[in-house]
C-alpha positions as CSV (number, residue, x, y, z in Angstrom):
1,X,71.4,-27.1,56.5
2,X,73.2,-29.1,53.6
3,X,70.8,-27.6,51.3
4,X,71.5,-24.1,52.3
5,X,75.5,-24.6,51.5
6,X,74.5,-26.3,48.9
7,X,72.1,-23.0,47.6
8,X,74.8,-20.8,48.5
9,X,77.6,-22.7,46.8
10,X,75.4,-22.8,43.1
11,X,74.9,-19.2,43.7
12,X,78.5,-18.2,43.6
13,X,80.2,-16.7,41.3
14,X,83.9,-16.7,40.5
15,X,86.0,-13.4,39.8
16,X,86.7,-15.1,36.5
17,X,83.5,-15.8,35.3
18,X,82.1,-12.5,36.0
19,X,84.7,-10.8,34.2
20,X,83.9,-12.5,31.3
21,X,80.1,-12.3,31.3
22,X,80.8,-8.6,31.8
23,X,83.3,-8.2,28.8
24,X,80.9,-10.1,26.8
25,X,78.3,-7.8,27.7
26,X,79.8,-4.9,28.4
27,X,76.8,-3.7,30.8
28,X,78.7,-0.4,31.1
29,X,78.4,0.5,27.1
30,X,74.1,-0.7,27.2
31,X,73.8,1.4,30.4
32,X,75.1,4.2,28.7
33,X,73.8,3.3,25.1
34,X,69.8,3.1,26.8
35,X,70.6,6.5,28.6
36,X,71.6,8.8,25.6
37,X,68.5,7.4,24.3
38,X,66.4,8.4,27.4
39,X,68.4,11.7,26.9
40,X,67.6,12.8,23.0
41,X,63.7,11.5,24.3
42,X,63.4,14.3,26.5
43,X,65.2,16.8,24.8
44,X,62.4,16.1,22.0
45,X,59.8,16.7,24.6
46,X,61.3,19.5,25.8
47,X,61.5,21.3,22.1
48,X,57.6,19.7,21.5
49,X,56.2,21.7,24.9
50,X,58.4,25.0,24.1
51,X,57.1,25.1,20.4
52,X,53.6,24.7,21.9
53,X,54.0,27.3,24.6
54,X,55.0,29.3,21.6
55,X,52.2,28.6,19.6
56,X,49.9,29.2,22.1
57,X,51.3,32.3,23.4
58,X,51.2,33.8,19.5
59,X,47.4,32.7,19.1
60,X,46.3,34.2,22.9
61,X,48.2,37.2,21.7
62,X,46.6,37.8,18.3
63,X,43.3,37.6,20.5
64,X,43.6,40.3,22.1
């Protein structure tokens, strides 16, 4: 049982400390830094597939 308390106690952490591991951080500004990323990625994609649907909709048609 002493161990327990003793597991719980090491994994506590104080208002304090977490305000300054967050401020040192600043999880908020990588969160939103990694998601603009993910962002411009797929608006890439999402030019790449038109432009192909494009392209292949000008070749099929010149087939004809």
């Amino acid at each position: 049982m002493e161990q327990i308390s003793e597991f719980i106690q090491d994994g506590q952490v104080n208002e304090h400390e977490l305000d300054e591991v967050l401020e040192e951080f600043d999880i908020d500004e990588l969160l939103e830094n990694e998601i603009k990323a993910i962002l411009t990625d797929v608006t890439k994609t999402k030019i790449t597939f038109q432009a192909i649907q494009n392209s292949r909709r000008y070749l099929s048609n010149g087939k004809r």
